[in-house]
N, C-alpha and C positions, 0 to 999 in steps of 0.2 A: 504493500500500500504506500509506503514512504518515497518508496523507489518511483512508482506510479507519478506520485504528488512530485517528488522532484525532477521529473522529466517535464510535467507539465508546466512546469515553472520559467520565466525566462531568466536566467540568471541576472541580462545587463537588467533586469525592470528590477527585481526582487532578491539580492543577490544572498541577502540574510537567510533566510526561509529555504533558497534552496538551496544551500549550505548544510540549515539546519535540518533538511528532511535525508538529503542524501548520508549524514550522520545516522541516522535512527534506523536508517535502511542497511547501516555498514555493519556484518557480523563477523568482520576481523578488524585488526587496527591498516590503516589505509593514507598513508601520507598526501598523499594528491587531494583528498578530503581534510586530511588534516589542517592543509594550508587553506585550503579554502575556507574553512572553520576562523583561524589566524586571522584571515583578513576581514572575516566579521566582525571579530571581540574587538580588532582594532577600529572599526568604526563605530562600536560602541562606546567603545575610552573616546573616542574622537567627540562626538557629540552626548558626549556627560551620561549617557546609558547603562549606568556600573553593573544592572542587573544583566542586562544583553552580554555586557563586556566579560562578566565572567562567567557563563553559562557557556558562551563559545569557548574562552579559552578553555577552561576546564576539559570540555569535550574535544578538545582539540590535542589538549594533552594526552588523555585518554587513547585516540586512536592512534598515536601515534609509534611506530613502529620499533625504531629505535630508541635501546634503552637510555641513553645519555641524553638524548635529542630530549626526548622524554621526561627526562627530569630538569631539565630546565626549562621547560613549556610547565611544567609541573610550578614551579617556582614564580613563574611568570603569572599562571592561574592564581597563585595563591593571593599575590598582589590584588588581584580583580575582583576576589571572595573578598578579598578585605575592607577593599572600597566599597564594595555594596552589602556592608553590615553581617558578612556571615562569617565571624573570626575561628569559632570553633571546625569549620569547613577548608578553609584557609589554614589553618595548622594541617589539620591531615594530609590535603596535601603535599605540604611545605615535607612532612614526615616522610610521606612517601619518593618526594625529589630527595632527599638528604644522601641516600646509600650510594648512589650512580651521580655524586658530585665531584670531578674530580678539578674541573679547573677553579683555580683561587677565586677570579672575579665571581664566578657565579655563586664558589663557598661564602664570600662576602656578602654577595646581595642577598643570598638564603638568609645569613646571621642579621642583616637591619630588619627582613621584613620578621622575621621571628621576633624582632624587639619590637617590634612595632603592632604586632600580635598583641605581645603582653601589655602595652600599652594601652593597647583596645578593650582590655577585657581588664583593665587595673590590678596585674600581676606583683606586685613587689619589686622591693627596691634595683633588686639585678638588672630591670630592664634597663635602666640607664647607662648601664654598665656594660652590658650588652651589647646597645648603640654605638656607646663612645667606640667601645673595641671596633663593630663594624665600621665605621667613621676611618679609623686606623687606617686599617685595614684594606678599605678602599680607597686611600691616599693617593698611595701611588698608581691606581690601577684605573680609577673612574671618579676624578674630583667632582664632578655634579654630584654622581650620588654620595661620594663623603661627605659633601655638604649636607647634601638631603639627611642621613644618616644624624649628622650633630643635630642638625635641625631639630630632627625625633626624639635626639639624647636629651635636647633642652626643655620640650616639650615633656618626656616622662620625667626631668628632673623637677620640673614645675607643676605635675600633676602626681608625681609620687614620690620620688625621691627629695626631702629636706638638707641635706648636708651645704654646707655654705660653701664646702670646696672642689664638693663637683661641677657648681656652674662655673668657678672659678678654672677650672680644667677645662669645659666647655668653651671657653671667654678663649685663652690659650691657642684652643686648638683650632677656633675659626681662623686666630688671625695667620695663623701657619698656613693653613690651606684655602689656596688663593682662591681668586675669583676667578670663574671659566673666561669672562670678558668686563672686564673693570671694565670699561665705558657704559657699559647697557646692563645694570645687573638686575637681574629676576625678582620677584616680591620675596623670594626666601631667604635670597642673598641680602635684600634688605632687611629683611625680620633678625636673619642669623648676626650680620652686622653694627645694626643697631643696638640688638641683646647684648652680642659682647660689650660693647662702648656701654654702654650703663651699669651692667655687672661690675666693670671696669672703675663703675663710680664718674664717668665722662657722658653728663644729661646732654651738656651741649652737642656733641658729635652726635650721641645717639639716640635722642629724639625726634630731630629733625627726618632722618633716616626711617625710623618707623611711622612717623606722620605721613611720607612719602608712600612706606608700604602701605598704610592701613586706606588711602587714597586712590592706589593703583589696585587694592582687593576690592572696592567697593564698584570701582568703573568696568573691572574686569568681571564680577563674579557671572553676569551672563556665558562668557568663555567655557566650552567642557575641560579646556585644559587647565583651567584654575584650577589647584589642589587646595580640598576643605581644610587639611591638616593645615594649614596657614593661617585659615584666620584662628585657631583655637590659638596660637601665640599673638596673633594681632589682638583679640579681642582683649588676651591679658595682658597686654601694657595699654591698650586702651586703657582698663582700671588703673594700673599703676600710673600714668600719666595725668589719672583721674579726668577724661575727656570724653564727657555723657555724648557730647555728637557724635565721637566716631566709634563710642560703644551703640549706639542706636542705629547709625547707617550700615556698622560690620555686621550686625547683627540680624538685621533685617535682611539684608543679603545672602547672607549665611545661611537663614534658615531656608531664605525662597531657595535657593539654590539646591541643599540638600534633599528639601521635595522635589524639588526636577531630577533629579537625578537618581533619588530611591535610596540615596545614601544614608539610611540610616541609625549607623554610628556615629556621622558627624551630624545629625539631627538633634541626637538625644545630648549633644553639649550645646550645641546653639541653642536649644531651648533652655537651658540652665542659666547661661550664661546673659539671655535676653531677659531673665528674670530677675537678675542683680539688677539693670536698666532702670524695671516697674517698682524695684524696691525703692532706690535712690529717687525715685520721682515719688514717692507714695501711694502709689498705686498696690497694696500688700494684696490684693484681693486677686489679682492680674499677673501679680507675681508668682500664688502661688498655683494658677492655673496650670504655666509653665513650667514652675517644677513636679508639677505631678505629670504630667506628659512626658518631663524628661524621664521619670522615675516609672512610669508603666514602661517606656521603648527600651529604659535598660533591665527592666525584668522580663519582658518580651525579650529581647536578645540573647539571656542566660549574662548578665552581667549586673546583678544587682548588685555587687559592692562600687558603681560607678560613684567616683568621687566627684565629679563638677556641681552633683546635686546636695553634698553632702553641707557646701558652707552655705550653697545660699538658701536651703530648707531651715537650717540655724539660725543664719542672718535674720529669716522670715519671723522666726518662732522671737528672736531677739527684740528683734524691733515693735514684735507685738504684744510685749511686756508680760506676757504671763509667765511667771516665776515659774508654777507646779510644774506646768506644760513643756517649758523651754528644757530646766532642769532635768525631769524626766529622759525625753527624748535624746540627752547629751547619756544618761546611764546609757538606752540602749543603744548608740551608737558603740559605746565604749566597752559595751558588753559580748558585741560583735567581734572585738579579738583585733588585734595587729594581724594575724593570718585573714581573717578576712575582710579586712578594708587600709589596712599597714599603720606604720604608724605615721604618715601621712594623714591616712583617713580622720586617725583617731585627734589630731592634733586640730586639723579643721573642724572637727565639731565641737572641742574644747575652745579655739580660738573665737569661732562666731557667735561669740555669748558677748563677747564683749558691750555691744549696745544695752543689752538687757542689765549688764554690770551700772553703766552710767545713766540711764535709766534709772535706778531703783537706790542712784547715791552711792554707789559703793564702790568707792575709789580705786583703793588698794587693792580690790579684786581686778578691777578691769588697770590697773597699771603691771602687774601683775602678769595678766592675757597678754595686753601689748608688748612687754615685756620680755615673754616666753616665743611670742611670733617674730619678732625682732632676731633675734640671735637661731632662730631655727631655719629663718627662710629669709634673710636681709631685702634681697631683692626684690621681691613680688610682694605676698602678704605683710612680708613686714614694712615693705615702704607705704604699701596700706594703709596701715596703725599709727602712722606719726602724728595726724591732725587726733585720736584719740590717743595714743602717748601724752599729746601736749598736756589734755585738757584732766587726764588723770595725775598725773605728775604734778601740775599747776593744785590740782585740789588736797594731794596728800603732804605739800609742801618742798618737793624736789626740783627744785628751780633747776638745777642743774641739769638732771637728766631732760627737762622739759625744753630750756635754751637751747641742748645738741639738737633735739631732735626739729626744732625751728629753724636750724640752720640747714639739716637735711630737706626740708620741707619746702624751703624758699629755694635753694636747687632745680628741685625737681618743679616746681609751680613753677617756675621763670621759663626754667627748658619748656614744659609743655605750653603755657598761656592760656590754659584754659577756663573758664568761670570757677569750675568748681576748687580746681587747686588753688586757684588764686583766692578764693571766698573760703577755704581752710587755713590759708597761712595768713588772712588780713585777722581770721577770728583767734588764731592761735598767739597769735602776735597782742591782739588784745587783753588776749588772757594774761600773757605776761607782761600787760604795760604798765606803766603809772596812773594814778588816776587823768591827769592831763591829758592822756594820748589815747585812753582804752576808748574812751566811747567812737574817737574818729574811726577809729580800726574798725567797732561794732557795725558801724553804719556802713564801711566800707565790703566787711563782709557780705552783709545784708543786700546792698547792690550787686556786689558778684553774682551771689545766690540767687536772684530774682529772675533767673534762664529757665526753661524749660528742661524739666529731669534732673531739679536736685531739690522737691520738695522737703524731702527729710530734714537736710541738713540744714535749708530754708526754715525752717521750722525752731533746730536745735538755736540756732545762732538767732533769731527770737526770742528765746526761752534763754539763753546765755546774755544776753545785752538788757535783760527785763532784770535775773537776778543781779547784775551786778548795777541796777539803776537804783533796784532797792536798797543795796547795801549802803549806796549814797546818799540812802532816805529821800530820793526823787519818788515818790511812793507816786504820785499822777501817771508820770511817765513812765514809770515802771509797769503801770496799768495795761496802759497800748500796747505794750509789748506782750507780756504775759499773755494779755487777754488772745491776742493774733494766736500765739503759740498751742495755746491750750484748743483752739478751736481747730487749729490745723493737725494736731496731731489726733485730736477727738475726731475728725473726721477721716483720720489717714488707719484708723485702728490701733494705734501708738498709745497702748493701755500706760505702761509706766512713765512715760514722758507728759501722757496728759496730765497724771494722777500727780507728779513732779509739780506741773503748771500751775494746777488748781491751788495745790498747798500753796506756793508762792502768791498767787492774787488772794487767798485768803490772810496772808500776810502785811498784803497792803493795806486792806480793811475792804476790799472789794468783795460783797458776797457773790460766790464763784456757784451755780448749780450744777452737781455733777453730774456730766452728762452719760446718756449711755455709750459708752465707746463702740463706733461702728467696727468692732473687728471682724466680729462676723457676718457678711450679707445676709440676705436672706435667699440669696442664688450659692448652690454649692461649687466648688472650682469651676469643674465640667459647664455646668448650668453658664456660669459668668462668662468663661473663654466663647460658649457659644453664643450667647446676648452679644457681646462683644463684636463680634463676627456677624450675626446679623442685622446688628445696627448699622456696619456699614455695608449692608447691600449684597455681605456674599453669600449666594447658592447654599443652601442645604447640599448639594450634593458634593462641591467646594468643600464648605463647612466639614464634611465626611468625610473628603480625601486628607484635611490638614490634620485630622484629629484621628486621625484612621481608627473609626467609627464609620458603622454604618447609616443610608440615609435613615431609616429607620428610629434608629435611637439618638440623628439630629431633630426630627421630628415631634419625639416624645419629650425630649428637653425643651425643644422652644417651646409647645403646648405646655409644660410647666414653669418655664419661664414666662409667658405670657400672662397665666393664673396668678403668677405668687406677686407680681407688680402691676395688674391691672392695666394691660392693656391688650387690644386687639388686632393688630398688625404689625410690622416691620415698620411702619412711616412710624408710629403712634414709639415703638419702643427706642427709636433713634434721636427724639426730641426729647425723652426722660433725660431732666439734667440729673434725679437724684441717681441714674445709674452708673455716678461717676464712684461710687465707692466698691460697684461692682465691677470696676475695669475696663466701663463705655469709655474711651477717652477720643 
């Protein structure tokens, strides 16, 4: 029947299909099919098809006759399984190429993609080790992909590995291994460059450089040839550079991307990673849509110890002030073992309590946190932590350790220029001024802040410039402040920072009613992502495919989404302003 179907096919019209039927038809391994197979997968990698891409190759491997040929078709497939989210498939593979490897390059490329494997599936700390070695390794043999290779080193060094002196090796070994073409260098070559340069402690070199790539990933990410592995290090110095626009434009892109293409490994981190975005804006209800999307596609994958979800489900829990709640879920993180999420995992759920610490007054806890992520991860989460270093430091009296860390902080905010760094270090700078100079700072923050996507912090630095108005016995004006704050955070779900607020205007002599804190809608995640979605106009059957749910159960959520907010259509629920707590935005 196959053979049939592939005869009637014309190859120049369909050349996929009859590739793939003369396969099904083939009852020995047959090279001439083989390649034909070959030139399919590569049209699938060509035009972003990861699922096409490695179906073909796979089976291409498969028929193939020769056993060395074979294993590096074998190698090649695993790549493809990788990209289109199937890592445990991609390992056997990889297994099966291993025995019939005998040339070095291809032992090399087998050992990145095997780190890259364990990356995928949040294997412990050897992956990066791994890397580095394939990195080596492929030095002297295929400098693109030794690069590519650190690239991945830096990438599980950032998502698993903590040690201060493996990126410090990383940093090292980029700058040894040149550029394919210094004139015209690739988005990786600028992510890998820029990383070194700031690991380095040099913002100025290497910020610019990634501002470049995070620029060229957003104009590019239409491209099949754009690799998703890229923006997952763009998006994270987005954060460090603290730069809500090109955390919102990578992200957005990212994610559209990964559903075109079916790649849903790099799915289930851009949605994580989009959810830090709706946090920092205040949107917790939007946020934590996302991370529960993230956290079904990594249990759907067989990788439920995915770390990308681990800080910012904490973050979430953090900023939403419940003690029991936040607490709680920090045991069963921790209870889950260094074997099953490392001690990586275990350190970001300790670390993202931090808000809930300064939230609820307790200093020396959260100086403490910041403290412990400082010297365990300098670069990334701990450059982080400085605008909350500052502000914990400044309240348990350690001027000192608070002045370093302003010095580090003004660095980094100058290199990036962005509202948000620069609205951390005017409010940090405050904290440590005189009385003479703190309010200008206050105000100066407060303008930075006033962007789009840093309601949070909008919020704190309210709530910071209100108590220290009272401490001057400006109790009027301490008022307006206060009062802004308490209402912004009562409507952002911001249980311990309201409950902070309210005390303080009760202080002024303002009678404050306590409001009920919207933390919980009354739309469930699910429910809210899909309001969201059909307020601005897309398809149920759209709505299905991003949420991969059926039309079915879009259906039955809108009709209760419809019920629980009183309304009767899509026009009718798109003009609800109160559904901005449920992540209408």
């Amino acid at each position: 029947m196959h053979a049939a179907l592939a005869d009637a096919i014309d190859p120049k019209v369909d050349p996929d299909r009859h590739a793939e039927h003369r396969a099904l038809a083939a009852v020995q391994p047959d090279e001439e099919i083989a390649r034909e197979l070959l030139r399919a997968a590569e049209r699938g990698k060509e035009r972003g098809a990861y699922a096409a891409w490695a179906r073909y190759a796979y089976k291409a491997a498969e028929l193939t006759p020769d056993r060395g040929t074979r294993a590096v078709r074998l190698v090649d497939a695993s790549e493809a399984l990788l990209s289109a989210g199937r890592a445990d498939q991609a390992r056997a593979a990889l297994s099966q190429a291993l025995p019939a490897l005998d040339d070095p390059l291809h032992r090399a490329i087998a050992k990145w993609i095997d780190g890259t494997i364990r990356l995928s599936l949040s294997e412990g700390s050897d992956t990066t080790r791994i890397l580095i070695d394939a990195a080596t390794d492929l030095s002297p043999l295929d400098v693109g992909r030794a690069r590519d290779a650190l690239l991945g080193a830096l990438i599980a060094a950032v998502l698993v590995e903590t040690m201060p002196t493996v990126f410090e090796e990383i940093a090292r070994l980029a700058k040894v291994i040149p550029l394919a073409d210094e004139s015209s260098p690739s988005i990786d070559d600028l992510l890998l460059d820029g990383s070194a340069s700031l690991i380095a402690g040099d913002h100025v070199v290497g910020a610019p450089l990634l501002r470049r790539a995070f620029q060229g990933l957003v104009r590019s990410a239409p491209n099949p040839q754009t690799t998703l592995r890229a923006f997952t290090l763009a998006a994270i110095y987005a954060y460090v550079l603290m730069d809500v626009a090109a955390i919102d434009s990578l992200t957005d892109a990212w994610i559209k991307v990964s559903r075109q293409r079916g790649a849903l490994s790099g799915l289930q981190i851009a949605l994580a990673f989009r959810s830090g975005a709706e946090l920092y804006a205040g949107r917790l209800n939007e946020g934590e849509a996302l991370i529960k999307q993230a956290l079904d596609l990594s249990h759907a994958m067989g990788n439920p110890g995915f770390l990308g979800a681990i800080w910012w489900e904490g973050t979430l829990l953090a900023w939403r002030g419940n003690e029991a709640v936040a607490r709680a879920w920090v045991t069963a993180q921790l209870a889950l073992g260094a074997g099953r999420i490392g001690t990586r995992g275990m350190n970001l759920a300790r670390f993202s309590l931090i808000p809930l610490e300064l939230g609820l007054g307790r200093y020396q806890a959260a100086l403490d946190i910041a403290v412990a992520a400082r010297k365990a991860d300098p670069t990334f989460n701990g450059a982080r932590m400085l605008p909350y270093l500052v502000e914990a430091a400044v309240r348990v009296g350690n001027r000192g350790t608070a002045e370093a860390a302003v010095v580090e902080l003004g660095e980094l905010a100058a290199a990036s220029g962005a509202p948000l760094g620069l609205g951390f270090l005017a409010r940090s700078r405050a904290l440590l001024a005189n009385d003479a100079n703190a309010e200008s700072l206050y105000k100066e923050a407060i303008a930075h802040l006033t962007t789009p996507g840093t309601g949070t912090e909008l919020a704190r630095s309210y709530l910071l410039y209100g108590e220290w108005l009272r401490r001057q016995g400006r109790r009027r004006d301490a008022r307006d402040q206060l009062r802004t704050a308490y209402e912004m955070f009562a409507s952002m779900g911001m249980a311990a920072f309201a409950e902070r607020a309210r005390v303080e205007l009760l202080a002024t002599g303002e009678r404050a009613r306590r409001r009920t804190v919207e933390t919980q809608s009354q739309l469930s995640p699910q429910e809210s992502q899909i309001a969201r979605l059909a307020a601005h106009g897309v398809r149920n059957q759209e709505i299905a495919s991003q949420l991969f749910i059926s039309d079915r159960t879009v259906e039955y959520h809108l009709a209760k989404v419809f019920r629980k907010v009183g309304v009767t259509s899509r026009t009718q629920l798109a003009h609800i302003a109160e559904f901005a707590g449920a992540g209408l935005h």
